[in-house]
C-alpha positions as CSV (number, residue, x, y, z in Angstrom):
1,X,15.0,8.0,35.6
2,X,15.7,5.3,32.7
3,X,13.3,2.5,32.8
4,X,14.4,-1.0,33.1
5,X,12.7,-4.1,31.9
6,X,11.1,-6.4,34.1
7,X,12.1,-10.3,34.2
8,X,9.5,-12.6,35.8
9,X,12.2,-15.7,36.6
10,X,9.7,-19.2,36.5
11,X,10.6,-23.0,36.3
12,X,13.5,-23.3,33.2
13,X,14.5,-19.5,32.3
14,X,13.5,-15.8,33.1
15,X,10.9,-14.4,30.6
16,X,11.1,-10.6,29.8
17,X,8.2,-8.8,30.9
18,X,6.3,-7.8,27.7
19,X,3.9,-4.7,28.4
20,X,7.6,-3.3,29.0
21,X,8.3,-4.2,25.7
22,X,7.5,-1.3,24.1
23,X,8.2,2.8,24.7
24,X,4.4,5.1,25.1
25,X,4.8,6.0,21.5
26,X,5.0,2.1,20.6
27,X,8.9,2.0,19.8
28,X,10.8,-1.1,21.2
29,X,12.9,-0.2,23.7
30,X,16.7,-0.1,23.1
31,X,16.7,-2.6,26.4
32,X,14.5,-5.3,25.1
33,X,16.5,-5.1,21.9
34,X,19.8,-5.5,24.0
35,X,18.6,-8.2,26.1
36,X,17.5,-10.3,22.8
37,X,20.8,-9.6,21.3
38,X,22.4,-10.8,24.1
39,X,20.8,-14.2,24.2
40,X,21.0,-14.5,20.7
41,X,24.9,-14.3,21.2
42,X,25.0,-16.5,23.9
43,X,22.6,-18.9,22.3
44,X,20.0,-19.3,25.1
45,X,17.6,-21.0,23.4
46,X,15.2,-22.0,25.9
47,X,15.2,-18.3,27.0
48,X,14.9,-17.2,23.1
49,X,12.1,-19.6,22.3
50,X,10.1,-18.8,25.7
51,X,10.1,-14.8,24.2
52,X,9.3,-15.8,21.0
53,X,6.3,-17.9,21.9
54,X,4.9,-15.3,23.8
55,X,5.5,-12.5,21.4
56,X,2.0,-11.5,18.6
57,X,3.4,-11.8,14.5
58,X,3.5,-7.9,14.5
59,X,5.5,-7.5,17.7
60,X,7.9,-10.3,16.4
61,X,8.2,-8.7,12.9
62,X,8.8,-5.3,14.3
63,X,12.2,-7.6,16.7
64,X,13.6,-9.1,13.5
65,X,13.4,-5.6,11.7
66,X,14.9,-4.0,14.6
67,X,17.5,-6.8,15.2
68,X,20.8,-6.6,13.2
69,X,21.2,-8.7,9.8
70,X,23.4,-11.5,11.1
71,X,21.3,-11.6,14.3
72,X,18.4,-12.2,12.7
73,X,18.4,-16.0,11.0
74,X,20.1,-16.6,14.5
75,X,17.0,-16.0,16.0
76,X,15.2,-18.1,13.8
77,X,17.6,-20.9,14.2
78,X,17.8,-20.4,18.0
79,X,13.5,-20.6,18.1
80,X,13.1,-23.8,15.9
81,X,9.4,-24.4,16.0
82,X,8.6,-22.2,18.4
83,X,9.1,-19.2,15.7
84,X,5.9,-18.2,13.6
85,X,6.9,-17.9,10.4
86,X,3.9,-15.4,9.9
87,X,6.2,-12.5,11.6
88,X,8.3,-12.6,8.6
89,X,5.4,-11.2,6.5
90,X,5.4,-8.1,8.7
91,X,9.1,-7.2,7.5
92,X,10.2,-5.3,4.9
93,X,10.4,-7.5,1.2
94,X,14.0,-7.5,1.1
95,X,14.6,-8.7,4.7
96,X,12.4,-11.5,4.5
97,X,13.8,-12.2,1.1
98,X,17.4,-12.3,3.0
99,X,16.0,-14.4,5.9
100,X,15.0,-17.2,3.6
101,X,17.2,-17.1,1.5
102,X,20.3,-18.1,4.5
103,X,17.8,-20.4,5.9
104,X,17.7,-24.1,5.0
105,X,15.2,-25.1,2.9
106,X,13.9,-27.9,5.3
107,X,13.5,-25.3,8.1
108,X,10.9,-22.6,5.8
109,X,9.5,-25.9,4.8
110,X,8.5,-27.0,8.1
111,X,7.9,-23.3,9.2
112,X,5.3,-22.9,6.0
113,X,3.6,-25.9,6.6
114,X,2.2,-24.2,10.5
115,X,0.7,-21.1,8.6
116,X,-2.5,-20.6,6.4
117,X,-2.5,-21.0,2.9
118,X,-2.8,-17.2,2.2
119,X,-0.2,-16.3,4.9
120,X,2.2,-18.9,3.0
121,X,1.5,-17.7,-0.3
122,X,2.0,-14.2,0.7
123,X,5.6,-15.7,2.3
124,X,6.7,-17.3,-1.1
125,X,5.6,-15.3,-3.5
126,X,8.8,-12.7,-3.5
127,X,11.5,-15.5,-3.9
128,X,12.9,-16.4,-7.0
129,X,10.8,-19.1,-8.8
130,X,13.8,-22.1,-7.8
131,X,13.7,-20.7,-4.1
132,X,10.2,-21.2,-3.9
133,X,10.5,-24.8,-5.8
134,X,13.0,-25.4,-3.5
135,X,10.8,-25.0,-0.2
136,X,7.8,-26.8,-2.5
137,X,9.6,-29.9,-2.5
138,X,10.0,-30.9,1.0
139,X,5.9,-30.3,1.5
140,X,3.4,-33.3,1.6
141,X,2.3,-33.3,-2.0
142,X,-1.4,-32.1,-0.8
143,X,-0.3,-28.9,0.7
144,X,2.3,-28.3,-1.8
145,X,-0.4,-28.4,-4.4
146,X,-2.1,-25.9,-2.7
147,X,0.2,-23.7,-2.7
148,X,1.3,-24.2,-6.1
149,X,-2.1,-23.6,-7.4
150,X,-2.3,-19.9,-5.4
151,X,1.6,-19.3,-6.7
152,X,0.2,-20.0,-10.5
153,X,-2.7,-17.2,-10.0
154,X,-1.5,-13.8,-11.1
155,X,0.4,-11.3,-9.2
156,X,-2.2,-8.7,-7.7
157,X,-5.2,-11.1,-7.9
158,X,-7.8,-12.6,-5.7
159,X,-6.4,-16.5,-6.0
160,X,-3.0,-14.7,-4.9
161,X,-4.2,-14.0,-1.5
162,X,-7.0,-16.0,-0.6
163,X,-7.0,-18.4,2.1
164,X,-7.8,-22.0,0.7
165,X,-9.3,-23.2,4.1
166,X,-12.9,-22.7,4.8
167,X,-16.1,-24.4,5.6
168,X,-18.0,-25.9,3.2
169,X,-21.3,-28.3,3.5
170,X,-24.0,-29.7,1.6
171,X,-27.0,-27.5,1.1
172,X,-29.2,-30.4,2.8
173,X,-27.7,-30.7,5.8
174,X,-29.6,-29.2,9.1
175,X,-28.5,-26.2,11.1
176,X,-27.5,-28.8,13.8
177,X,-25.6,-31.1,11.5
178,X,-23.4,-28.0,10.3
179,X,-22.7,-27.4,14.1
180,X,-21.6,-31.0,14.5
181,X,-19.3,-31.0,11.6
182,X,-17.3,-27.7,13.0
183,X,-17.0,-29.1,16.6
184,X,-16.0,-32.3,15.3
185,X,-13.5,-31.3,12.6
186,X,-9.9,-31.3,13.8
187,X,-8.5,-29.1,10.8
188,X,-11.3,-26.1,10.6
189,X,-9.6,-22.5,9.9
190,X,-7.8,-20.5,12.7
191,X,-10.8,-17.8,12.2
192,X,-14.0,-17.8,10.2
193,X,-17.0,-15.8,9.8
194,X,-19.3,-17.7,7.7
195,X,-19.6,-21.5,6.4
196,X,-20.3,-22.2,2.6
197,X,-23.1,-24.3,0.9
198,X,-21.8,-26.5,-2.2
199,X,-23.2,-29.3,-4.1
200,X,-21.3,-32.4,-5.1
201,X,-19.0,-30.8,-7.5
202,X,-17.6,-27.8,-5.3
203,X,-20.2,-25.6,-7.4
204,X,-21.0,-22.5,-4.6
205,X,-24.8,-22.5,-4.0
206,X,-24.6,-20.0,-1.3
207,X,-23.0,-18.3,1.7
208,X,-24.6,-19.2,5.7
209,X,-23.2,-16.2,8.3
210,X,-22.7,-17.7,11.6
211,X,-25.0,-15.5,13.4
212,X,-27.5,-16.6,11.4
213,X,-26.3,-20.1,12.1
214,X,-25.8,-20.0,15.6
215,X,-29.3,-18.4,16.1
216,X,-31.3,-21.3,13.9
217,X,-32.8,-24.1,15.5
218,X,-30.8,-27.6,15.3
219,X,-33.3,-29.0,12.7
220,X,-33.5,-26.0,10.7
221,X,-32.2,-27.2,6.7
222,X,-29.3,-25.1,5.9
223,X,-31.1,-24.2,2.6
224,X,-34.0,-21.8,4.2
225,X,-30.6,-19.9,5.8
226,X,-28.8,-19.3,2.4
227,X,-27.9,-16.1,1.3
228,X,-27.7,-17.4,-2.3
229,X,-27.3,-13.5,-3.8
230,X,-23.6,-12.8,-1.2
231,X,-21.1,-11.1,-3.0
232,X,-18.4,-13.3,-4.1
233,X,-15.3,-12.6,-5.9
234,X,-13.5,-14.4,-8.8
235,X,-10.2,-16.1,-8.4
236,X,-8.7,-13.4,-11.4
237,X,-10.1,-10.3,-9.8
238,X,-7.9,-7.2,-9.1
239,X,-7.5,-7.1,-5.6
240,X,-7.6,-3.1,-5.6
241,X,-11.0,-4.1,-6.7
242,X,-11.9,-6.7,-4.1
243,X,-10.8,-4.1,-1.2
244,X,-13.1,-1.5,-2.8
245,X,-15.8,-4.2,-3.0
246,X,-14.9,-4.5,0.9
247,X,-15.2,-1.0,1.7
248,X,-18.6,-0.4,-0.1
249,X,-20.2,-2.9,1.1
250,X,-18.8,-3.7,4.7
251,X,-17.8,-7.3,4.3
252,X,-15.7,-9.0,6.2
253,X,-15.3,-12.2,3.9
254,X,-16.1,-13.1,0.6
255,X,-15.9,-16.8,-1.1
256,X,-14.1,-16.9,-4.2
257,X,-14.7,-19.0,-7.0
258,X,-13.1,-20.0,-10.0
259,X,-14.4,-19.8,-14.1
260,X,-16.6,-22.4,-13.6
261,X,-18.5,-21.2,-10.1
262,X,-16.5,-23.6,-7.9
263,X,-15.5,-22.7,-4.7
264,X,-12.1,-22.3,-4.1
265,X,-11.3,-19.8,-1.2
266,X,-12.2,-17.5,0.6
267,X,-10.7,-13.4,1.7
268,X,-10.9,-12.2,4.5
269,X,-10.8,-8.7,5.8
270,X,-7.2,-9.4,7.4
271,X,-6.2,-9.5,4.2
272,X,-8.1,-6.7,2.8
273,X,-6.6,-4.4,5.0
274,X,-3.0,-5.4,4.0
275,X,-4.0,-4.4,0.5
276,X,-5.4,-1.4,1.3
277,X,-2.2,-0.3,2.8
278,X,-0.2,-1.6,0.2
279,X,-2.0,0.4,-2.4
280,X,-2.1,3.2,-0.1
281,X,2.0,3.1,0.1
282,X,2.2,2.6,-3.8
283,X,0.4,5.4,-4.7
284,X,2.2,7.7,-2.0
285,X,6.2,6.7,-3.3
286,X,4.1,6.9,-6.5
287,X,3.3,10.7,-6.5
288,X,7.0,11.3,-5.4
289,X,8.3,8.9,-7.8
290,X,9.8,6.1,-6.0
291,X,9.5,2.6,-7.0
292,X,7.1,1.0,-4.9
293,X,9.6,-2.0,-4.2
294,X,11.9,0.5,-2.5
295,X,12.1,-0.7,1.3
296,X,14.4,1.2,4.3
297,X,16.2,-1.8,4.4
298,X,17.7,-1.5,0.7
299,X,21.0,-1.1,0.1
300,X,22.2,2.8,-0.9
301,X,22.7,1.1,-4.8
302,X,19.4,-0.6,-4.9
303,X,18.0,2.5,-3.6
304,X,20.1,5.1,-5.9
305,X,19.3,3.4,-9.0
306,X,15.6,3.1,-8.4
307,X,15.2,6.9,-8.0
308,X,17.9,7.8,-10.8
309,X,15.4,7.3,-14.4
310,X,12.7,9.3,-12.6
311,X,15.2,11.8,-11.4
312,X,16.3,11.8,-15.0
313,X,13.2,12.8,-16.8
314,X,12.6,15.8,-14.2
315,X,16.1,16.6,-15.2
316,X,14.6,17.0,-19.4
317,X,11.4,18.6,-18.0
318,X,13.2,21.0,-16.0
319,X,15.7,22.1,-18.8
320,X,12.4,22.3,-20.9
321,X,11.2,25.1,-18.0
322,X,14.3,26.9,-18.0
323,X,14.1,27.1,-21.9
324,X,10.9,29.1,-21.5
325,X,13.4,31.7,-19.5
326,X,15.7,32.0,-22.0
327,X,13.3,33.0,-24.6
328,X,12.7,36.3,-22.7
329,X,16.7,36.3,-22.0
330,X,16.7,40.4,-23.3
331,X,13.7,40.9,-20.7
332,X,15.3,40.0,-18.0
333,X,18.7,41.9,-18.5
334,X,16.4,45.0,-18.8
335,X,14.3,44.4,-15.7
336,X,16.1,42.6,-12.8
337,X,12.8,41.9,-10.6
338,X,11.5,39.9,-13.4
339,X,14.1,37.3,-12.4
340,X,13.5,37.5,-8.9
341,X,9.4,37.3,-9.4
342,X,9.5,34.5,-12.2
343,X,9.8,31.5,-9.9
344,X,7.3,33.3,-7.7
345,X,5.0,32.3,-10.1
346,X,6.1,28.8,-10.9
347,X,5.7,27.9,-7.5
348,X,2.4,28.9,-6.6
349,X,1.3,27.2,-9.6
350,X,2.9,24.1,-8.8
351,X,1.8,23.8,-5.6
352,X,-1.8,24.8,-6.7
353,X,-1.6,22.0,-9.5
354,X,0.4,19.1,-7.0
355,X,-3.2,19.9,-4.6
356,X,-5.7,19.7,-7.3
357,X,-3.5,16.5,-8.8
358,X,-3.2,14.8,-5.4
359,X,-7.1,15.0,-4.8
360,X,-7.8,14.2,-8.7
361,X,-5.5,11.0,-8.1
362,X,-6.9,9.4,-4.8
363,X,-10.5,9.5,-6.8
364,X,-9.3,8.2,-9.6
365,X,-7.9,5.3,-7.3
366,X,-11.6,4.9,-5.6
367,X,-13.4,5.2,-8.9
368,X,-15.4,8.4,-7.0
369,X,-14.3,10.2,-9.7
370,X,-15.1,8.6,-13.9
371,X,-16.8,10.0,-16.9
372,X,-20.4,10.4,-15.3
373,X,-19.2,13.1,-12.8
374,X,-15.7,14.1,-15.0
375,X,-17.0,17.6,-16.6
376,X,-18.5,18.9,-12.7
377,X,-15.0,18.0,-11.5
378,X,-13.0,19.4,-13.8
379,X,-15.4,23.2,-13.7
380,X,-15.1,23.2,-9.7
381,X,-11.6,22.6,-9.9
382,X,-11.1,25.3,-12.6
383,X,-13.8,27.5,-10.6
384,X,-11.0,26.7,-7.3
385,X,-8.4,27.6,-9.1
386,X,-9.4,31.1,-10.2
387,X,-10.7,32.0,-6.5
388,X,-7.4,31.7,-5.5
389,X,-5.8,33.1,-8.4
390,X,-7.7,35.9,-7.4
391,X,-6.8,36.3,-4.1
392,X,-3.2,35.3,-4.4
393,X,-3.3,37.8,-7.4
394,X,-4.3,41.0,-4.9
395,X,-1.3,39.3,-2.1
396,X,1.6,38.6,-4.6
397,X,0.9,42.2,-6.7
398,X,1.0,44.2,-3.3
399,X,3.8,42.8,-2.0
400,X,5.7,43.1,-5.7
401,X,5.1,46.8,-5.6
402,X,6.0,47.6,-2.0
403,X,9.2,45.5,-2.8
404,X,10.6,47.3,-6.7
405,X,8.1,50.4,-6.4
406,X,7.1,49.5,-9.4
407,X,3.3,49.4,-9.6
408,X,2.8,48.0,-13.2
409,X,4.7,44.7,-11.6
410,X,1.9,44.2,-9.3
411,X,-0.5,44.3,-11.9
412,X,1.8,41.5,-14.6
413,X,2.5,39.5,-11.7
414,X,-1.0,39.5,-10.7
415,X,-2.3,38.2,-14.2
416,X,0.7,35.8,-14.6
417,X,-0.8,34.3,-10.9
418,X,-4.0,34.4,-11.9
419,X,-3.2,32.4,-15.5
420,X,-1.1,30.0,-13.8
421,X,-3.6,29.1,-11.1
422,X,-6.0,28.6,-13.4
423,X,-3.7,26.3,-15.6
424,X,-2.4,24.3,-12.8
425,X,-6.0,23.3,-11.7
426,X,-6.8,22.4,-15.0
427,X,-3.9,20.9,-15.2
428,X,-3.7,18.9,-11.9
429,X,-7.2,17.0,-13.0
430,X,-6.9,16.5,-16.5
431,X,-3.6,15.2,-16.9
432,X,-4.5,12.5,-14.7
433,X,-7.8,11.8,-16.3
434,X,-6.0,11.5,-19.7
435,X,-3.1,9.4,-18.1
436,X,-6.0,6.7,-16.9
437,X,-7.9,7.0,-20.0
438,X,-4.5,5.4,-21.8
439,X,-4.4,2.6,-18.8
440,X,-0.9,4.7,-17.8
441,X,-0.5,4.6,-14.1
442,X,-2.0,8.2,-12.5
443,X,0.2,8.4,-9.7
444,X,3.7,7.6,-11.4
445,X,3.6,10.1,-14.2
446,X,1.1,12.5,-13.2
447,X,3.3,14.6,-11.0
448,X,6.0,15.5,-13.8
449,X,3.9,16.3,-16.8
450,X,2.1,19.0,-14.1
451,X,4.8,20.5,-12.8
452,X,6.5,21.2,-16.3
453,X,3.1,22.6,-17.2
454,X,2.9,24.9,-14.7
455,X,6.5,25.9,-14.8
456,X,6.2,26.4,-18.6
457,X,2.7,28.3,-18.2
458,X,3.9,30.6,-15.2
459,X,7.1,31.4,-16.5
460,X,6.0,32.4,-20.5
461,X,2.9,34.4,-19.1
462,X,4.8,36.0,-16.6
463,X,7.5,37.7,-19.0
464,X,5.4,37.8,-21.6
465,X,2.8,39.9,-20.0
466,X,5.4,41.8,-18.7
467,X,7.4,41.9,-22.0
468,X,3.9,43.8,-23.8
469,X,3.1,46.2,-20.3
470,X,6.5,47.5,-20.4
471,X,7.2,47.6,-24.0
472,X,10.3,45.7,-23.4
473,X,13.0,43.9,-26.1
């Protein structure tokens, strides 16, 4: 029976029911999508901004994405300053870049000015540079400043995403003045997990958890609570770096400071996660060779011509492969089944190669795999490699001979398996190694260069193994 969506009806408008919001595998239902799109057209704004208030940033994202393009700076409109402007960072690049772009300037303004520094930043930072000064200008001169400073850091670093509100006292002050300050400030950060020590310059003396904090006595200095050695992180740090920091040593903040040891932010693990999955996306439209910009929501053309110069170079590599063929062109008009066998052999060694490049290129990422453990790497991946050369060897060469009758095939095909294997582990670890060592980008090119060598390597040892067994011309 179809399920319908609850509406509680209260004083003003009827609100939809949200734990009906969503399907058992978390989809949004088709109904609550209907019903939104429906008030959008009829422009029921107290009923739109009543929904919107009550919606999370992720369950609003996932509306606007699932909301068609001309419906969804309608929504916006329609919500005024009831809409968090932190949902947009949940979309896809290009249709936040479309949102703000038909929006009025005034309106991100006053939308940008409700989130956190990092969440803003994080907002901006795809627009064009006269977009984003656009938006600057109708900001109090403080917070535009703030954000302007974060915008000047460079793409991928630590001042990029940091959050520039946090807590940060004297060194001198007691356990019960610090507690003071926080219940008496008005503007303290939505959520934060340890205060800061600094002298009178900003100069970071030290970091204060607030478990340690809370369970102090009131006239406890702050000073015997320092943790003066806490890991902090550098406004011009890689962020790949700071996540892996993160990870190893279970943090779930980290001040950041500038070149001359002032504090100037902090991250938090809210936004280590986001890089973590953005690196984790990269490197996966990497190894297939897709731009990492490339979003469902581009256009066919955007799309199309992002894929078409890596499409292009498998195109030379695989004319390089078939090249190999037609040096043993006399071969294989004497002996049909080394036609039908040849990419047989290819493929198993690609595959073999794509696993041993796919584990090489995730360590790599992690540092887990560098010069100090390089050479052990590379001999269990060559020792993998001719295991299963082995055994694929015995399979393939038992099934060639049960298919031609021919048992000197089994025996060249095995080899040729057996040599490809072999070269596709050494193959799948190495050419990523040597990519890194040149600062080229693993993931990106890898996946070419070992394809062509296994596709080269299976297809020359397979004729010409089978070119000396059976004396062929």
């Amino acid at each position: 029976m179809e399920e319908q969506l609850d509406v509680a009806h209260g004083e003003g408008a009827a609100v939809l029911d949200h734990s009906s919001m969503r399907t058992d595998d978390g989809e949004i239902r088709p109904e609550f999508i209907e019903t939104i799109t429906a008030a959008i057209a009829a422009e029921d704004e107290t009923f739109l901004r009543a929904e919107v208030a009550e919606l999370h940033e992720a369950d609003l994202g996932d509306l606007i994405a699932a909301l068609a393009p001309e419906d969804r700076v309608r929504l916006v409109e329609l919500t005024g300053t009831d809409f968090d402007f932190s949902a947009l960072n949940e979309v896809d690049d290009a249709v936040r870049e479309e949102i703000l772009e038909e929006l009025e300037p005034e309106t991100v303004a006053e939308g940008v000015r409700e989130l956190e520094s990092d969440d803003a930043v994080e907002l901006l930072e795809g627009l064009h540079p006269e977009d984003q000064e656009e938006i600057l200008e109708h900001l109090p001169p403080s917070e535009r400043d703030v954000l302007e400073r974060s915008l000047d850091y460079p793409e991928g670093s630590a001042g990029r995403r940091m959050q520039s509100e946090f807590i940060a006292v004297p060194p001198e002050w007691t356990v019960g003045q610090a507690i003071d300050y926080m219940r008496e400030t008005p503007d303290l950060p939505e959520r934060f997990y340890e205060i800061y020590a600094v002298d009178g310059t900003r100069h970071w003396q030290g970091a204060v958890s607030l478990d340690a904090l809370l369970r102090a006595r009131r006239p406890v200095p702050l000073g015997d609570l320092i943790d003066e050695d806490r890991r902090r992180v550098s406004v011009t740090d890689d962020l790949a770096e700071v996540a892996r920091m993160f990870g190893k040593y279970n943090l779930v903040a980290a001040p950041v400071v500038d070149a001359d040891n002032r504090l100037v932010g902090v991250i938090t693990i809210d936004d280590v996660v986001d890089v973590i999955e953005e690196e984790a996306d990269e490197d996966f439209k990497a190894l297939g060779g897709v731009s990492s910009d490339e979003e469902l929501s581009d256009s066919v053309w955007t799309i199309a011509k992002g894929r078409f110069n890596w499409l292009l170079i498998n195109l030379a590599t695989a004319f390089l492969a078939s090249s190999v063929l037609g040096l043993f062109e006399g071969q294989l008009e004497q002996m049909v089944a080394l036609a039908v066998l040849a990419p047989i052999v290819a493929s198993q060694g690609g595959n073999a190669a794509t696993q041993t490049m796919t584990v090489a290129v995730r360590a790599l990422a992690t540092r887990e795999l560098g010069s100090s453990n390089a050479l052990r790497v590379v001999m269990r991946e060559l020792l993998v490699g001719l295991v299963n050369g082995v055994a694929f060897a015995l399979i393939t060469g038992v099934a060639a001979v049960a298919w031609f009758k021919t048992p000197g095939l089994g025996i060249v095909i095995g080899l040729a398996i057996i040599s490809n294997l072999v070269a596709g582990a050494l193959g799948g670890i190495l050419i990523p190694m040597v990519l890194e060592r040149v600062r080229a980008d693993p993931a990106v090119a890898s996946g070419t260069f070992v394809t062509t060598v296994t596709d080269v390597v299976g297809f020359f040892s397979f004729l010409g193994i089978a070119t000396l067994w059976f004396g062929l011309k």
